[in-house]
C-alpha positions in Angstrom: 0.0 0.0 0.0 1.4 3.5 -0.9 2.6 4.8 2.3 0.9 8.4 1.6 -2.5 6.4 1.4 -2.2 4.6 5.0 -2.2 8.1 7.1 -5.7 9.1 5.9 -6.8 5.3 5.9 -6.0 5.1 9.3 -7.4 8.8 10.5 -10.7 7.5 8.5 -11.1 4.2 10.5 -10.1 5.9 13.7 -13.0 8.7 13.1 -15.5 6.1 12.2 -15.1 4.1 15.4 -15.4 7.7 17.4 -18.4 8.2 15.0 -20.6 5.1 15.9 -19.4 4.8 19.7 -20.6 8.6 19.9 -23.6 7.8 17.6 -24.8 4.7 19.6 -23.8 6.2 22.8 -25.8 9.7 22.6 -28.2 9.3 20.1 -26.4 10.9 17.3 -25.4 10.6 13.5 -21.8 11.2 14.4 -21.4 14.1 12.7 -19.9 16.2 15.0 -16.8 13.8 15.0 -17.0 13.1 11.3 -17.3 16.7 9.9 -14.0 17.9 11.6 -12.2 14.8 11.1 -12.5 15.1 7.0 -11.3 18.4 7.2 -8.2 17.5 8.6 -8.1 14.5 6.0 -9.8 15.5 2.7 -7.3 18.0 1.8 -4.5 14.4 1.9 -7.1 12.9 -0.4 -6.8 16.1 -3.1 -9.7 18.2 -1.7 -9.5 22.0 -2.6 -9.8 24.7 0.0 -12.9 26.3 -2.0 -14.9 22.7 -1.7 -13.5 21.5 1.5 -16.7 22.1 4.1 -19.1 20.7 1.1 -17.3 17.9 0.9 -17.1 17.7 4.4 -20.2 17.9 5.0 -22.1 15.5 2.5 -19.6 13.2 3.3 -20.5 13.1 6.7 -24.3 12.5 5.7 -23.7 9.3 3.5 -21.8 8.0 6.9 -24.4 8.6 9.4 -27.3 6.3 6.9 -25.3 3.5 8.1 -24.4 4.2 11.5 -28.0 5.8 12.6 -29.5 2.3 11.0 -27.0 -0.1 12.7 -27.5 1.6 16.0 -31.2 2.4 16.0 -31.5 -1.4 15.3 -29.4 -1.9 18.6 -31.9 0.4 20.2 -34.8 -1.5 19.0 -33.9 -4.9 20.3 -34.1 -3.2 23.9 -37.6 -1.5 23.0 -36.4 2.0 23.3 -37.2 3.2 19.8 -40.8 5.5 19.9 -41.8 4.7 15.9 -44.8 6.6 16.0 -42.8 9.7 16.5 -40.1 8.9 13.5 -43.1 8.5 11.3 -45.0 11.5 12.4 -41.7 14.1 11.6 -40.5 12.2 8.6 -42.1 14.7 6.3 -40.9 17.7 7.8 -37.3 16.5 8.4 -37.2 15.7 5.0 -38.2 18.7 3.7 -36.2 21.0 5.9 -33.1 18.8 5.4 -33.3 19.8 1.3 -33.9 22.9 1.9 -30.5 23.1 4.0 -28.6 21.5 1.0 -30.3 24.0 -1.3 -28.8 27.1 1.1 -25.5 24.9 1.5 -25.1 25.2 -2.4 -25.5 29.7 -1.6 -22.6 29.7 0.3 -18.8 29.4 0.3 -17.2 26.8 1.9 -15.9 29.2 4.4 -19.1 30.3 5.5 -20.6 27.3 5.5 -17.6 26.1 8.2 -18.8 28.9 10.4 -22.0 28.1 10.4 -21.1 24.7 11.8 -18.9 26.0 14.1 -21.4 28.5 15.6 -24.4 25.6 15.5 -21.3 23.3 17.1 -21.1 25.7 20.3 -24.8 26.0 20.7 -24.9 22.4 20.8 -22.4 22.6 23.7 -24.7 24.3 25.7 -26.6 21.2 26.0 -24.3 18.4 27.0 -22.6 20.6 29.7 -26.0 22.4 31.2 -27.8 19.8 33.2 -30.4 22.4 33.6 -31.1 22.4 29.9 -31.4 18.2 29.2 -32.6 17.5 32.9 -36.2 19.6 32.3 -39.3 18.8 31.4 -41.7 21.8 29.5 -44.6 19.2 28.6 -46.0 15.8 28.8 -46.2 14.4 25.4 -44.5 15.5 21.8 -46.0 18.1 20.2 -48.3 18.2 17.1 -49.6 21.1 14.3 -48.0 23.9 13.1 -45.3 23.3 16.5 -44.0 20.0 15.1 -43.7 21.1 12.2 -41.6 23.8 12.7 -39.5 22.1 15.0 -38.5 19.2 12.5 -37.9 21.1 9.3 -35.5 23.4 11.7 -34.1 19.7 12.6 -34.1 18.4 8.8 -32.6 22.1 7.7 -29.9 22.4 10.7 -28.7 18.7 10.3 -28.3 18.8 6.3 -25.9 22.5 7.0 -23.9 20.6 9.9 -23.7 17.3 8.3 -25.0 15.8 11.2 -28.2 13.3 12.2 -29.9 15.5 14.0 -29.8 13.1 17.3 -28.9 15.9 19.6 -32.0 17.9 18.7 -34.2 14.8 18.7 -33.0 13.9 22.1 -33.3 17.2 23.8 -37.0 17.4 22.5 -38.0 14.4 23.7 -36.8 14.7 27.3 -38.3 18.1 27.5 -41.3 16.1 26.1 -41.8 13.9 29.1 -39.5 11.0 27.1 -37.0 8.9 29.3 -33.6 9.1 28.6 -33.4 6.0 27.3 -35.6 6.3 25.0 -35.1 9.3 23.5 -31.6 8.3 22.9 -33.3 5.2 20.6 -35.5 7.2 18.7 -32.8 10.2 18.0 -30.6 8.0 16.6 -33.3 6.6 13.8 -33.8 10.2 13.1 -30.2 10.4 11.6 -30.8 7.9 8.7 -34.0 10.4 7.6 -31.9 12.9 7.5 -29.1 11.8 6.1 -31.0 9.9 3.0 -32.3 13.5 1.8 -29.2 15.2 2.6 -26.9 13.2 1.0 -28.7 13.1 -2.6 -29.0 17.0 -1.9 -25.4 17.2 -1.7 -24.4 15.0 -4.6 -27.0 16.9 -6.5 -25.3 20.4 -5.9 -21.8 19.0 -6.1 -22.4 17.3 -9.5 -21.2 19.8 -11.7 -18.3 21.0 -9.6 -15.1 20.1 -11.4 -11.7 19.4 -9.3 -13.5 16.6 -6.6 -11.0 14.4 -5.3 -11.1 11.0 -6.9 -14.8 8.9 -6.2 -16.7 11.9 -5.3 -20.6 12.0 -6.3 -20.8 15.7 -6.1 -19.6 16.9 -2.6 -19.8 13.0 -1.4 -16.8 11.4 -1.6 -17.2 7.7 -1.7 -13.5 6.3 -0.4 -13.7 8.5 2.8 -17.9 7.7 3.4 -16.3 3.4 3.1 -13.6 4.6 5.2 -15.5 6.0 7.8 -18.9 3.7 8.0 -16.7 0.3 7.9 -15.2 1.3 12.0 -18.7 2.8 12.6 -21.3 0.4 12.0 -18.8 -2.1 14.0 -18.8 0.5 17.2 -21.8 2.1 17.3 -23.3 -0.9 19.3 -20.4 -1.0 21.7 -22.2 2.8 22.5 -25.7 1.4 22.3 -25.0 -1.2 25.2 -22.6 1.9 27.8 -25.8 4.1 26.8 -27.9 1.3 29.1 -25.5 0.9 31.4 -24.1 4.1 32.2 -25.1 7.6 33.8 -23.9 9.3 30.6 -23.3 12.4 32.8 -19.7 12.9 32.9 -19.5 11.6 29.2 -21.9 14.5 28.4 -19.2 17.1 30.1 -16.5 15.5 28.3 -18.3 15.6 24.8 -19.4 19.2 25.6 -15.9 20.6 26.0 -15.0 18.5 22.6 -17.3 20.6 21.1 -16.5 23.7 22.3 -13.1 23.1 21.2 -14.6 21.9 17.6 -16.8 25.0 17.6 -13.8 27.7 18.4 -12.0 25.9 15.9 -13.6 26.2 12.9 -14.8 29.4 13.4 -11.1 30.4 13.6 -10.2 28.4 10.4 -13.6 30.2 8.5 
């Protein structure tokens, strides 16, 4: 194997395994370990500056179908997966994920880093405020004109970050009245409806870019998606089962000052 190849190989796997044990573990795609991962590795593989967060970012998307179905089948198998409320916000996830690849496709790959780094440090706020996850606002999910709202915002935020969404999903839910647990389950089959729709979006308004590094589908790039769902789909239930066991307290703290660190980060690089 060329040596030059086995760096990014190895970075891949090593982000893919933080991806699904993350993924299983909090309910999420993964994308917040994905996204700033391939921007350290993408430019090895031939990616330009000018296309770097786009193919970043849709990357990350074709990654999380495969880790938010392994471990939202690991989440099923211990009943903690509420199907009624993946159905019910389907529509409106979709349709607020395209419309994030549709705004992706406005901007520059610079400000489309700061806008994940800025959605990267409000996301913070919730794994390291106990007083934000810990509370509860109502006693069931909402319906109407609220749920919809709330999971196109989900659908539209996810497809800009490339992320699943689980974070948001989660934090609903237990505000909603939703054990832990549970919520955790459901969030992370949220991440495979977004990142179906966001992934086509971002091939879609990558296809006619010219200068993709090689087996890209517009701003997907296929080696680094294999790279990164072959560790992923093997870890994510190693998560799943320390999400049932654990107090994910202190892992929250930890996670949130990973982010903030992300966050600050890429808004310094934008």
């Amino acid at each position: 194997m060329d040596t030059a190849l086995l760096l990014p190989i190895l970075a891949l796997l090593a982000a893919g395994a933080a991806a699904g044990f993350a993924g299983g573990l909090f309910g999420i795609g993964g994308g917040f370990v994905v996204v700033p991962a391939l921007m350290v590795i993408l430019p090895l593989l031939g990616t330009s500056a000018e296309q770097l967060t786009h193919v970043a970012v849709g990357t990350s998307l074709a990654t999380i179908i495969f880790t938010s179905l392994r471990a939202v089948r690991s989440h099923a198998l211990r009943d903690a997966v509420d199907t009624s409320v993946l159905k019910s916000w389907a529509p409106w996830v979709i349709g607020g994920t395209v419309l994030g690849a549709w705004i992706a496709d406005l901007v520059s790959s610079e400000t489309l880093a700061l806008i994940f780094g800025v959605g990267v440090l409000g996301f913070a706020v919730h794994f390291l405020s106990p007083r934000v996850h810990d509370r509860q606002l109502a006693s069931a999910m909402p319906g109407g004109i609220t749920r919809a709202g709330l999971a196109g915002s989900l659908g539209l935020l996810s497809s800009l970050l490339g992320i699943g969404g689980g974070t948001i999903t989660t934090m609903t839910m237990t505000l909603c009245g939703t054990s832990i647990h549970r919520a955790i389950g459901t969030a992370s089959g949220m991440g495979a409806i977004i990142a179906v729709p966001g992934s086509i979006g971002f091939m879609v308004i990558g296809a006619d870019e010219v200068g993709l590094p090689w087996g890209s589908l517009g701003y997907v790039n296929l080696p680094a998606a294999l790279g990164v769902i072959v560790t992923s789909v093997l870890f994510a239930p190693l998560g799943v089962a320390l999400a049932h066991k654990l107090s994910p307290a202190l892992l929250r703290r930890v996670f949130g000052i990973y982010l903030i660190f992300v966050g600050a980060t890429m808004i310094f690089n934008s």
